[in-house]
N, CA, C and O atoms as a GROMACS GRO file, in nm:
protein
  560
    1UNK      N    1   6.401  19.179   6.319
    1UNK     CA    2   6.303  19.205   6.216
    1UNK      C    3   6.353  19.323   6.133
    1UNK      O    4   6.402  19.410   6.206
    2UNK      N    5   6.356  19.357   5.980
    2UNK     CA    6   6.407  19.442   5.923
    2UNK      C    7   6.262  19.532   5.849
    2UNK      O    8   6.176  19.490   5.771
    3UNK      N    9   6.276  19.624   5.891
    3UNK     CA   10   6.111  19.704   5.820
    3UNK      C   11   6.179  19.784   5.691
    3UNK      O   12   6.298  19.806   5.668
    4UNK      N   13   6.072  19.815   5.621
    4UNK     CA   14   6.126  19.885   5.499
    4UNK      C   15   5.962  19.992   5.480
    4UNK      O   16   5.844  19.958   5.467
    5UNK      N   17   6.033  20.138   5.488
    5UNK     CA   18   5.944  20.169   5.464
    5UNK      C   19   5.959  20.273   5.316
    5UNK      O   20   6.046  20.361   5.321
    6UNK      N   21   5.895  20.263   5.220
    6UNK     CA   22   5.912  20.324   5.062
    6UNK      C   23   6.045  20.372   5.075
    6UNK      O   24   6.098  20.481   5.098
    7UNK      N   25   6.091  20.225   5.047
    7UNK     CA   26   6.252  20.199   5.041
    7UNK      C   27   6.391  20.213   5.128
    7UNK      O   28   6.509  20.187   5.106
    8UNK      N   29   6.311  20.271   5.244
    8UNK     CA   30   6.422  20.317   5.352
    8UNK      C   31   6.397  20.214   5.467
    8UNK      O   32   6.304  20.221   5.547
    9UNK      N   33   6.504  20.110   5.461
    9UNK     CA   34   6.493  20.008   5.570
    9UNK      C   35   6.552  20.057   5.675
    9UNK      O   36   6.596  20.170   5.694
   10UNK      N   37   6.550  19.934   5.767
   10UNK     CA   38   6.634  19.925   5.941
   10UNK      C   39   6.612  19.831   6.024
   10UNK      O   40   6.507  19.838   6.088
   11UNK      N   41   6.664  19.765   6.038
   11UNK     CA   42   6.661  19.654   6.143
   11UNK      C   43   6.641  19.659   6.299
   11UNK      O   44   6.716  19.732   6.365
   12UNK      N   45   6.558  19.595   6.352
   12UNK     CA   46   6.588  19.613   6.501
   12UNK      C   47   6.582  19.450   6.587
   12UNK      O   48   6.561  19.336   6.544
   13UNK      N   49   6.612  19.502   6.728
   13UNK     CA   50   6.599  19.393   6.755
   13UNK      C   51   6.465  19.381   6.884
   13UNK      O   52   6.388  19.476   6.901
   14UNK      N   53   6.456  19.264   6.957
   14UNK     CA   54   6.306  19.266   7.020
   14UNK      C   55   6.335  19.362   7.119
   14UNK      O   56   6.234  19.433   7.121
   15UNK      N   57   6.430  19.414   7.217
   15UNK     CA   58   6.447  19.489   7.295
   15UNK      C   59   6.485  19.628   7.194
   15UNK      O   60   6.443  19.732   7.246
   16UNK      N   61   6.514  19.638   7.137
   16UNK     CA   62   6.518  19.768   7.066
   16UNK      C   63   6.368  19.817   7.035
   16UNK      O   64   6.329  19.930   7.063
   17UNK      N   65   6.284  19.710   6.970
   17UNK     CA   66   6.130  19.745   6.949
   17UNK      C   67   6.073  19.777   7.052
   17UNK      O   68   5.976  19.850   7.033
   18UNK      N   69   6.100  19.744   7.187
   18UNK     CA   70   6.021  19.743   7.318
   18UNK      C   71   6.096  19.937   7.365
   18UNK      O   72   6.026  20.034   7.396
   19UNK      N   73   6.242  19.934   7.353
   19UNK     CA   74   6.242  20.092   7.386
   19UNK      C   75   6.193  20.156   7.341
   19UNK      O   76   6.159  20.265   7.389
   20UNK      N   77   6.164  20.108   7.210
   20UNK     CA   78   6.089  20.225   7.100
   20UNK      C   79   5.947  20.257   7.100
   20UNK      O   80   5.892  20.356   7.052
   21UNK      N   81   5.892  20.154   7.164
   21UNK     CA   82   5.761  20.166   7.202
   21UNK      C   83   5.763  20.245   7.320
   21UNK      O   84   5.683  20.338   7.331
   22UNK      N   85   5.843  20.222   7.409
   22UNK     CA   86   5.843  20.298   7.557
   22UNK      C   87   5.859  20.406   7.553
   22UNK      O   88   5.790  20.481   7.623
   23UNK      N   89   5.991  20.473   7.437
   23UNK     CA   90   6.012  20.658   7.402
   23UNK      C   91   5.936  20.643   7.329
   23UNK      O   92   6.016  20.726   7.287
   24UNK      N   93   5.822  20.615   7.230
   24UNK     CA   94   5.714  20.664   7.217
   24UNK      C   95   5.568  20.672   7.251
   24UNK      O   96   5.471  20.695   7.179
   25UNK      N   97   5.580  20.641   7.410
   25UNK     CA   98   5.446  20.628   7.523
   25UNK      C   99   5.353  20.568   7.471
   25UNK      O  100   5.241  20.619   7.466
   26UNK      N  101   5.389  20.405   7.405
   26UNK     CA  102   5.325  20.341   7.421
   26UNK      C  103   5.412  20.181   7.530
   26UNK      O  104   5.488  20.085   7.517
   27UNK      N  105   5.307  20.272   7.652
   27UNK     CA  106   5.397  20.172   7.735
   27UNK      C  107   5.345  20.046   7.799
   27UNK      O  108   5.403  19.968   7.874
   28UNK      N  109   5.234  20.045   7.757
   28UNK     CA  110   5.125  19.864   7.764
   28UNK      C  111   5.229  19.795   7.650
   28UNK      O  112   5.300  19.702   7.689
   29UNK      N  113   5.236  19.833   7.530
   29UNK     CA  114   5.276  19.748   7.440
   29UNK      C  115   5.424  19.712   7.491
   29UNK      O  116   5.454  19.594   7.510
   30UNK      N  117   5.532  19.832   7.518
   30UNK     CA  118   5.637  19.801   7.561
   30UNK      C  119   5.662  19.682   7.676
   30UNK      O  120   5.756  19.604   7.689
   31UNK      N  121   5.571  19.695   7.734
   31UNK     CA  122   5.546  19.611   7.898
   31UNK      C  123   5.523  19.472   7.826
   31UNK      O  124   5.620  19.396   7.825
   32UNK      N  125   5.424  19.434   7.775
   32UNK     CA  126   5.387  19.290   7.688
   32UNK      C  127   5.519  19.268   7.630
   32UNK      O  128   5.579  19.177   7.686
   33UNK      N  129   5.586  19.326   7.530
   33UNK     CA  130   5.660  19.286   7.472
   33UNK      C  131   5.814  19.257   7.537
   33UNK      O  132   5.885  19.166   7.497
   34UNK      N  133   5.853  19.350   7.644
   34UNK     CA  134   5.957  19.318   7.760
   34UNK      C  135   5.909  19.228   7.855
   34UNK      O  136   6.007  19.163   7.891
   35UNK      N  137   5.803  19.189   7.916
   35UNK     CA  138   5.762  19.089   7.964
   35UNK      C  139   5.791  18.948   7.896
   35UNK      O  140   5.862  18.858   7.940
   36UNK      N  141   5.715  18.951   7.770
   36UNK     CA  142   5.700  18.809   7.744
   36UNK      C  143   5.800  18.756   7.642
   36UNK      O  144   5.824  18.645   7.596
   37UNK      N  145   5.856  18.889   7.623
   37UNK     CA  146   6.004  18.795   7.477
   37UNK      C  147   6.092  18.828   7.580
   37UNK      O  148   6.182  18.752   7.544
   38UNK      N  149   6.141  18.886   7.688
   38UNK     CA  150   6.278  18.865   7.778
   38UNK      C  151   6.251  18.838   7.903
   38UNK      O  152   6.318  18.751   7.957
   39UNK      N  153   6.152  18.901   7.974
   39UNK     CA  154   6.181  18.860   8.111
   39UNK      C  155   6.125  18.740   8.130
   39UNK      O  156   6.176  18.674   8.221
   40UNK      N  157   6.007  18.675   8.053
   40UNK     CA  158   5.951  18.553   8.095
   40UNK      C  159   6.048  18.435   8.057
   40UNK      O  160   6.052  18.335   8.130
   41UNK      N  161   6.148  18.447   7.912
   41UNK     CA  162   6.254  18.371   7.870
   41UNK      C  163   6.372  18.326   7.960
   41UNK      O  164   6.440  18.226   7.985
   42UNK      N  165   6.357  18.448   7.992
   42UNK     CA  166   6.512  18.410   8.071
   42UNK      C  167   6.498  18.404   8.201
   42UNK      O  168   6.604  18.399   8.264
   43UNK      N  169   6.347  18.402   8.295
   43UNK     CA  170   6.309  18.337   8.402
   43UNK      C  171   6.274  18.201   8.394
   43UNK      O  172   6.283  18.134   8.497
   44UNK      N  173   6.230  18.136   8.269
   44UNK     CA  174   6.276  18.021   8.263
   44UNK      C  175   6.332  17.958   8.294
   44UNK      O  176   6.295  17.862   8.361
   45UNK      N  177   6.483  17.989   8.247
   45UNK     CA  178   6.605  17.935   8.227
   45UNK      C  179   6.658  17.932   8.352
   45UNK      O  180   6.744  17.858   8.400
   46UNK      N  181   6.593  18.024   8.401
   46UNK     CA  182   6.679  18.056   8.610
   46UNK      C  183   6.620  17.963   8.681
   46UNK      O  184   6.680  17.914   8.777
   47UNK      N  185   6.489  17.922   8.643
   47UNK     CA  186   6.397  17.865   8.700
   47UNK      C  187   6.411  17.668   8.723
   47UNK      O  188   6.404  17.581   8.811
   48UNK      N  189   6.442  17.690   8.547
   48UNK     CA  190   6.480  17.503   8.542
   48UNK      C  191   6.612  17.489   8.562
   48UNK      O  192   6.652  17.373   8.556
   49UNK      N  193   6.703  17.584   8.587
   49UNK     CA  194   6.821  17.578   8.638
   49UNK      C  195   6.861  17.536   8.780
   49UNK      O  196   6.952  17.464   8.822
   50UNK      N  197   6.767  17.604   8.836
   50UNK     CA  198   6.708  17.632   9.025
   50UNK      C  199   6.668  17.460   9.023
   50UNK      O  200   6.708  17.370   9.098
   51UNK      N  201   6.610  17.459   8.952
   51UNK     CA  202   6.513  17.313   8.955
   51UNK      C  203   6.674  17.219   8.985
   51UNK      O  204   6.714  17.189   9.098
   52UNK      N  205   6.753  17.182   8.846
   52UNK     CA  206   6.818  17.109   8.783
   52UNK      C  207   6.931  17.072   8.915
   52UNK      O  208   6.977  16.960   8.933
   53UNK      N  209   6.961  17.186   8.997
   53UNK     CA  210   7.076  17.244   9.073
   53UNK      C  211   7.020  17.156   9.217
   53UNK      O  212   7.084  17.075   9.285
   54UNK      N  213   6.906  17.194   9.231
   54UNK     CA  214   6.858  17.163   9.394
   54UNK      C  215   6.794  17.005   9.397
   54UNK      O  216   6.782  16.929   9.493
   55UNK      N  217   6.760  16.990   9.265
   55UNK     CA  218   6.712  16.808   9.240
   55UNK      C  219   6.806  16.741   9.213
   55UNK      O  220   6.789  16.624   9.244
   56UNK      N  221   6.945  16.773   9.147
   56UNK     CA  222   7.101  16.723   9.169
   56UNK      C  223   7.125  16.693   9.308
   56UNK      O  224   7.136  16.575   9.343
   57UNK      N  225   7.135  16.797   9.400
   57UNK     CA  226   7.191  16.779   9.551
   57UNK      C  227   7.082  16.668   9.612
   57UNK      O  228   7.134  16.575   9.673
   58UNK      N  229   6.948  16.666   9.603
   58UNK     CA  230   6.915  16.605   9.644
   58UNK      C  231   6.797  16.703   9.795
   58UNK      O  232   6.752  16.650   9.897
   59UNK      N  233   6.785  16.818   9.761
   59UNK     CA  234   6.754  16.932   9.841
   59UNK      C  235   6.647  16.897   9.922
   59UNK      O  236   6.562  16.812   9.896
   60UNK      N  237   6.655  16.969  10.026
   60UNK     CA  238   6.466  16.944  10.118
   60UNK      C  239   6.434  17.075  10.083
   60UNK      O  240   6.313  17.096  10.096
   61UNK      N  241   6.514  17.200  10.031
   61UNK     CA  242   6.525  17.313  10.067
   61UNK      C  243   6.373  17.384   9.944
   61UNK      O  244   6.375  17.376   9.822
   62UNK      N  245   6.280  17.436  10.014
   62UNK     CA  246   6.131  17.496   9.959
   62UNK      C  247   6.067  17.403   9.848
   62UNK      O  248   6.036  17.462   9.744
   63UNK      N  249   6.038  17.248   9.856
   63UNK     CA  250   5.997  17.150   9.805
   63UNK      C  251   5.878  17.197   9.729
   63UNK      O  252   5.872  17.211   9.607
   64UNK      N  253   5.761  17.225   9.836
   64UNK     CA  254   5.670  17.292   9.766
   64UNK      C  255   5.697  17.407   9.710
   64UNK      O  256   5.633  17.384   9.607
   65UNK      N  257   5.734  17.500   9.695
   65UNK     CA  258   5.776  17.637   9.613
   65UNK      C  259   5.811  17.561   9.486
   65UNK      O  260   5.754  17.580   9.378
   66UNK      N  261   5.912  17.469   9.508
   66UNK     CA  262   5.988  17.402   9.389
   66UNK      C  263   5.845  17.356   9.249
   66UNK      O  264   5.821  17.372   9.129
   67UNK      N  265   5.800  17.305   9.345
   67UNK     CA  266   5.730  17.230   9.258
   67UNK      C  267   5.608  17.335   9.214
   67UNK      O  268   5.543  17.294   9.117
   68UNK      N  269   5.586  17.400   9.242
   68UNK     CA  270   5.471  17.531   9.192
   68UNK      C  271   5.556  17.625   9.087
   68UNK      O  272   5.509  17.688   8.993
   69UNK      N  273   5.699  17.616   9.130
   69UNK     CA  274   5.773  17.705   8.993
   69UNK      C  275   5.769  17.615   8.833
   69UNK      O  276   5.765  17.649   8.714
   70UNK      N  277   5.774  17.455   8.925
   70UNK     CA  278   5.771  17.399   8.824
   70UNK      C  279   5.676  17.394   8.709
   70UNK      O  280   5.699  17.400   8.589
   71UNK      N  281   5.521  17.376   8.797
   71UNK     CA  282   5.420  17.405   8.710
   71UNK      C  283   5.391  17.508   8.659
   71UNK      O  284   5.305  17.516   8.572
   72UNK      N  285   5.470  17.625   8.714
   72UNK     CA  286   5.448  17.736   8.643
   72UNK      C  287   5.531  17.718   8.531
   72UNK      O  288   5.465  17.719   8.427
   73UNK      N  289   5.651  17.703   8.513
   73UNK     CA  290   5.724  17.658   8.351
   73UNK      C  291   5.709  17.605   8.263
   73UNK      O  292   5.763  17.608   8.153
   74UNK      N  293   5.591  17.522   8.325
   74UNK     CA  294   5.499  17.406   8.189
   74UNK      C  295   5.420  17.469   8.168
   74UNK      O  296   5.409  17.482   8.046
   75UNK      N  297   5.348  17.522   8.221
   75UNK     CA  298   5.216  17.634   8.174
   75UNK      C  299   5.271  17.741   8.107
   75UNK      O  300   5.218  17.768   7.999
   76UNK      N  301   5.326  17.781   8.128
   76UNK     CA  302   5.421  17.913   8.082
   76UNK      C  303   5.473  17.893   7.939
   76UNK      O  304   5.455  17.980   7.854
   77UNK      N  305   5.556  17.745   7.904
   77UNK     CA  306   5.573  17.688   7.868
   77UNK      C  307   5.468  17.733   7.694
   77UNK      O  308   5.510  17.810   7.607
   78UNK      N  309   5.358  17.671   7.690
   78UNK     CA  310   5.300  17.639   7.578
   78UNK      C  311   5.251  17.771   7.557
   78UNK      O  312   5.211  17.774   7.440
   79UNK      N  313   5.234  17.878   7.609
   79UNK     CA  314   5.231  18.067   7.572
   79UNK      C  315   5.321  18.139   7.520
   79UNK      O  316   5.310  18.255   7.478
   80UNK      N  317   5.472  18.027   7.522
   80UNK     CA  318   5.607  18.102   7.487
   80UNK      C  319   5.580  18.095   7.347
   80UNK      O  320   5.622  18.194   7.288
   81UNK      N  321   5.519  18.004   7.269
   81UNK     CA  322   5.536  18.059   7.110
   81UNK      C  323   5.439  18.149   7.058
   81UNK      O  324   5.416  18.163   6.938
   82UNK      N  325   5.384  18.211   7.151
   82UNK     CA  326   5.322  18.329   7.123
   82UNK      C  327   5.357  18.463   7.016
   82UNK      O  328   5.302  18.525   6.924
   83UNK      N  329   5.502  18.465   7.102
   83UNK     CA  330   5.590  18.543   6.993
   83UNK      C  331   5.640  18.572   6.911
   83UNK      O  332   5.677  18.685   6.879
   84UNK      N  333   5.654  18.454   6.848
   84UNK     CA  334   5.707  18.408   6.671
   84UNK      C  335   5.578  18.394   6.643
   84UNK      O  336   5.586  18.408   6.521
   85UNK      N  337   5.432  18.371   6.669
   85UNK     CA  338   5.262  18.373   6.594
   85UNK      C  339   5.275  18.571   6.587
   85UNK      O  340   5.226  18.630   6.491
   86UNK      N  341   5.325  18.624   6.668
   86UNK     CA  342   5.248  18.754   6.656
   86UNK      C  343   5.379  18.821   6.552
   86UNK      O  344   5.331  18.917   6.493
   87UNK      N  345   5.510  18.802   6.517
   87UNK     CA  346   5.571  18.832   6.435
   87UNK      C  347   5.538  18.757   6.302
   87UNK      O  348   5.543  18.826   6.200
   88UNK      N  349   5.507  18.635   6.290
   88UNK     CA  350   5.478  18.638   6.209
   88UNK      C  351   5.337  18.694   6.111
   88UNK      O  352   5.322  18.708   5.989
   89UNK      N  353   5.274  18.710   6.193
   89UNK     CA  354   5.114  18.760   6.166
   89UNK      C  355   5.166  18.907   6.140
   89UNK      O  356   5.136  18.952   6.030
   90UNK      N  357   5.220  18.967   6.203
   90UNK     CA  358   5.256  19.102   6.161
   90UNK      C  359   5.329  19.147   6.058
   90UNK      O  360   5.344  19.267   6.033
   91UNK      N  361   5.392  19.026   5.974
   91UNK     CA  362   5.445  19.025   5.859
   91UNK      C  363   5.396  19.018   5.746
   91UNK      O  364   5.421  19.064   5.635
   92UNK      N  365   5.294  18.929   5.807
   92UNK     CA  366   5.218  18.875   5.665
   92UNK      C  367   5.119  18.990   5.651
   92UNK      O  368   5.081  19.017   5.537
   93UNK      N  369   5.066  19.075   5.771
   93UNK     CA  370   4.969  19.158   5.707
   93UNK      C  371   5.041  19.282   5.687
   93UNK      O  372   4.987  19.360   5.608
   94UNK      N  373   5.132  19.314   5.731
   94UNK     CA  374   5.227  19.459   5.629
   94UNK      C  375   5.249  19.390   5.514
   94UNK      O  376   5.274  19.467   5.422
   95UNK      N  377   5.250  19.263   5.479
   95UNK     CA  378   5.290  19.223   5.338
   95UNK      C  379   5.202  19.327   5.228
   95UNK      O  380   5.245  19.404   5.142
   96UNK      N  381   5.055  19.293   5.272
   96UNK     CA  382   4.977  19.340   5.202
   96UNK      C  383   4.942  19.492   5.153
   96UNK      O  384   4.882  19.520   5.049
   97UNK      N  385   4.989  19.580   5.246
   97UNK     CA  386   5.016  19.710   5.170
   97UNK      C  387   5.082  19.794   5.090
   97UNK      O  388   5.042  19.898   5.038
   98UNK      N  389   5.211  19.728   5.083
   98UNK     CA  390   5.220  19.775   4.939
   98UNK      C  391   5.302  19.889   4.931
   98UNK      O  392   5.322  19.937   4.820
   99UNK      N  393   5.365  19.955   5.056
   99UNK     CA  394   5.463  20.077   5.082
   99UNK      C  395   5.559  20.035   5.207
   99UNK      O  396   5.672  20.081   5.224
  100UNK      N  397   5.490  19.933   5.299
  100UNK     CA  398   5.598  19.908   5.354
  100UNK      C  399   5.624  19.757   5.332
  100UNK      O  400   5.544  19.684   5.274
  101UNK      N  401   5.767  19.708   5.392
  101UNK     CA  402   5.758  19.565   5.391
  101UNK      C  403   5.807  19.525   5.513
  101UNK      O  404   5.881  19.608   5.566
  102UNK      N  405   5.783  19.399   5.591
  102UNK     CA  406   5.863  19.368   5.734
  102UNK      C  407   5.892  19.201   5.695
  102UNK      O  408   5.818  19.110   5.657
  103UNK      N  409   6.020  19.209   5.722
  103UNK     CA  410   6.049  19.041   5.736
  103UNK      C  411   6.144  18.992   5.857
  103UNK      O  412   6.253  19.034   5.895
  104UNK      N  413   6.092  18.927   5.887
  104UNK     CA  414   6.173  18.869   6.026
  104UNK      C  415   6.284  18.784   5.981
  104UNK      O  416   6.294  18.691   5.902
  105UNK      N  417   6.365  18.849   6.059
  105UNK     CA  418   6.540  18.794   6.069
  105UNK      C  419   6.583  18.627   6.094
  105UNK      O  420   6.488  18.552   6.118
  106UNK      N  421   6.713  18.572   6.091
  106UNK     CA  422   6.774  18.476   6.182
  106UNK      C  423   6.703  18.496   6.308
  106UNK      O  424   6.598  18.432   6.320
  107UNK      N  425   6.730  18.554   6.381
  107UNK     CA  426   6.656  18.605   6.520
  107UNK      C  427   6.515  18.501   6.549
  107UNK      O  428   6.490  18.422   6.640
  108UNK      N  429   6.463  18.530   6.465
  108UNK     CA  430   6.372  18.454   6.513
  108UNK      C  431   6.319  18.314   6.496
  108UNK      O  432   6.214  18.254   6.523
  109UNK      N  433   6.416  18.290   6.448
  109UNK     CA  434   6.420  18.147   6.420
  109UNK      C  435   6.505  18.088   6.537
  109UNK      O  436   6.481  17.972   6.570
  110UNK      N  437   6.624  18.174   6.619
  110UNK     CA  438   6.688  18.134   6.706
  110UNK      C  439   6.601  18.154   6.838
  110UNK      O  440   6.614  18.079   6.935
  111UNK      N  441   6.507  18.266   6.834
  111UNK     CA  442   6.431  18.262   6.950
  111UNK      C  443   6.327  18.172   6.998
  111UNK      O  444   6.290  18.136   7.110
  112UNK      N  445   6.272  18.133   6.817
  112UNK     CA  446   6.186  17.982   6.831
  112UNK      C  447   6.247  17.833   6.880
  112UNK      O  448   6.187  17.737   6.928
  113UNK      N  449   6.361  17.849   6.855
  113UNK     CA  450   6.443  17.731   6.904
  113UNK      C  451   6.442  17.756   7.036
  113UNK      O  452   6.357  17.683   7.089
  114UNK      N  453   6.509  17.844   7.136
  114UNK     CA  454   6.515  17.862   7.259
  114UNK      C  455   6.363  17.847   7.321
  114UNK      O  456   6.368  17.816   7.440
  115UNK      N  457   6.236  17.862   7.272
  115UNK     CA  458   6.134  17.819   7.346
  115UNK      C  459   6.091  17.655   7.313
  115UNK      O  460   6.022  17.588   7.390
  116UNK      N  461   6.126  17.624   7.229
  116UNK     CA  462   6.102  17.501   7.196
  116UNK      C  463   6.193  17.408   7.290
  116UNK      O  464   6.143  17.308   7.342
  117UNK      N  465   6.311  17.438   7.309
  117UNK     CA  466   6.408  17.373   7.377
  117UNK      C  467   6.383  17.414   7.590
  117UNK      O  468   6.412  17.337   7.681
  118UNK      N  469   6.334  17.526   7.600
  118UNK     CA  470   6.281  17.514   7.759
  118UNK      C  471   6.170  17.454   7.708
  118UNK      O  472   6.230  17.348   7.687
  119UNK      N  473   6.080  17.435   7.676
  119UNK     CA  474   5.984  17.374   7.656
  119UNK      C  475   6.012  17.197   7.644
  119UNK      O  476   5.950  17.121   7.718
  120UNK      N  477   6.070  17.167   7.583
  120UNK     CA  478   6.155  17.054   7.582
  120UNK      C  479   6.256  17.017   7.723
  120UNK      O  480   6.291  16.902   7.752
  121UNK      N  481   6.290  17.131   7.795
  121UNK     CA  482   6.345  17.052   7.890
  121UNK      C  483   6.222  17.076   8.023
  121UNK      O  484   6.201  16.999   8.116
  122UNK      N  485   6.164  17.189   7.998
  122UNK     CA  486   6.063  17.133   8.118
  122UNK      C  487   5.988  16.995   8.124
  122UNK      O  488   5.960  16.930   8.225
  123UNK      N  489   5.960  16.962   7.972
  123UNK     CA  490   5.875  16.828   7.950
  123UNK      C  491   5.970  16.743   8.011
  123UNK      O  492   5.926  16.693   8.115
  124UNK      N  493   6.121  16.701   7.971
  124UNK     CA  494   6.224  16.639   8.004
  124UNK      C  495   6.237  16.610   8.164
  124UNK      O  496   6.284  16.505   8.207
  125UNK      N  497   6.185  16.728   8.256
  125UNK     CA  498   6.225  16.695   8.372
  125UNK      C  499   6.138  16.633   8.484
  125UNK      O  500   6.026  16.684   8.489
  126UNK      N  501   6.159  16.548   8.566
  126UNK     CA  502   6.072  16.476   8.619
  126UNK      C  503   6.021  16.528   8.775
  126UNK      O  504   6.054  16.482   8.884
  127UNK      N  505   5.944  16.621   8.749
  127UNK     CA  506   5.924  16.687   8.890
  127UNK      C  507   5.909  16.576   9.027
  127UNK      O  508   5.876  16.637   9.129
  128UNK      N  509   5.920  16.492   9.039
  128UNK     CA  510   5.944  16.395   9.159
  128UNK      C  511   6.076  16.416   9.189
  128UNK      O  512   6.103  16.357   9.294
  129UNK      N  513   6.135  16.454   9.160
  129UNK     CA  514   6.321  16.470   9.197
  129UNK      C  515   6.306  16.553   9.283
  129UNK      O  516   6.354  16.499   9.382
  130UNK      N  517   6.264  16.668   9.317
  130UNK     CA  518   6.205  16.782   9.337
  130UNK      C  519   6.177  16.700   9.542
  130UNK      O  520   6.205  16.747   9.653
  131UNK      N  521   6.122  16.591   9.506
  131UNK     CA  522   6.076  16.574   9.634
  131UNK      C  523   6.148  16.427   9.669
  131UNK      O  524   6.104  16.353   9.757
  132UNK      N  525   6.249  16.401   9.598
  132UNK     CA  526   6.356  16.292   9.623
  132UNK      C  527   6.455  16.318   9.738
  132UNK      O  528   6.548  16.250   9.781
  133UNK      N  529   6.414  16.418   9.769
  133UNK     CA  530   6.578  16.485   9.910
  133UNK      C  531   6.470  16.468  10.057
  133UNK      O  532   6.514  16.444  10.169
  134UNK      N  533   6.360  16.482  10.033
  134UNK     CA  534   6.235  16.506  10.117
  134UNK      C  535   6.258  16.335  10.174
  134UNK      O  536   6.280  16.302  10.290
  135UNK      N  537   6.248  16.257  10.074
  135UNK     CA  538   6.227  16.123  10.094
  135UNK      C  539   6.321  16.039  10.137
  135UNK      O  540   6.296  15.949  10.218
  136UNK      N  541   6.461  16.066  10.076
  136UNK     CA  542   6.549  15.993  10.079
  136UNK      C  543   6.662  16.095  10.196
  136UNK      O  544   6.781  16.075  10.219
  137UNK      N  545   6.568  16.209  10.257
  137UNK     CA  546   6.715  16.302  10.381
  137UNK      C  547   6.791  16.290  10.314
  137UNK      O  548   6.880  16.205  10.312
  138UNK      N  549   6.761  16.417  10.211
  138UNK     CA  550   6.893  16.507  10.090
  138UNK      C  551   6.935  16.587  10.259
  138UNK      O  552   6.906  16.566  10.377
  139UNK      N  553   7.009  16.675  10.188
  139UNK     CA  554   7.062  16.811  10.290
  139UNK      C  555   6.956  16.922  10.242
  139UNK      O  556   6.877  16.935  10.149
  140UNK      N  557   7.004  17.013  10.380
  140UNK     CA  558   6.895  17.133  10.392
  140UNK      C  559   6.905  17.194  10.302
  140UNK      O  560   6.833  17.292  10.286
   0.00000   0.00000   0.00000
């Protein structure tokens, strides 16, 4: 996102905004914003990976766990575009004053893709695989 304030811009990025909130003790906001634009993203990705890896082999290995991470990624899932609604809302209303300006980068158009696409592969994956090693004596 690049801010401009009576003419003196700077760019940052979502983890740069989150330190900056943290060295300046606001550390609820920092926490929301390191929570839900990185750590919830890229637990995703570990997550349907874990999935992708152990429903390949054919696993018995924490069936139920499996399948509760799973539903947690679909639920999780439709909250991830949370983050491109609250950048953009925050754009449009600094629009309106008139000394500063904020416009959101490439960035976030690449970050909207990356939730759209776990979102797309959680839909994609067929949580019965999950319990295909259970059925068919995968390995431990």
């Amino acid at each position: 996102m690049h801010t401009s304030l009576l003419g003196r811009g700077s760019s940052s990025t979502i983890m740069e905004g989150a330190v900056e909130f943290w060295t300046s003790g606001s550390y609820g906001i920092a926490l929301v914003i390191f929570i839900a634009s990185v750590a919830v993203p890229c637990a995703k990705f570990l997550i349907l990976g874990l999935l992708l890896a152990t429903s390949q082999r054919r696993s018995r290995w924490a069936t139920r766990e499996r399948a509760k991470l799973y539903r947690m990624v679909e639920f999780v899932g439709y909250w991830s575009m949370l983050d491109v609604l609250v950048v953009a809302v925050v754009a449009a209303l600094v629009q309106f004053q008139g000394l500063t300006d904020i416009s959101p980068r490439i960035g976030i158009l690449f970050f909207g893709m990356v939730v759209i696409f776990t979102m797309l592969a959680a839909m994609s994956f067929d949580p019965r695989h999950i319990w295909d090693g259970e059925i068919n004596g995968g390995d431990a």
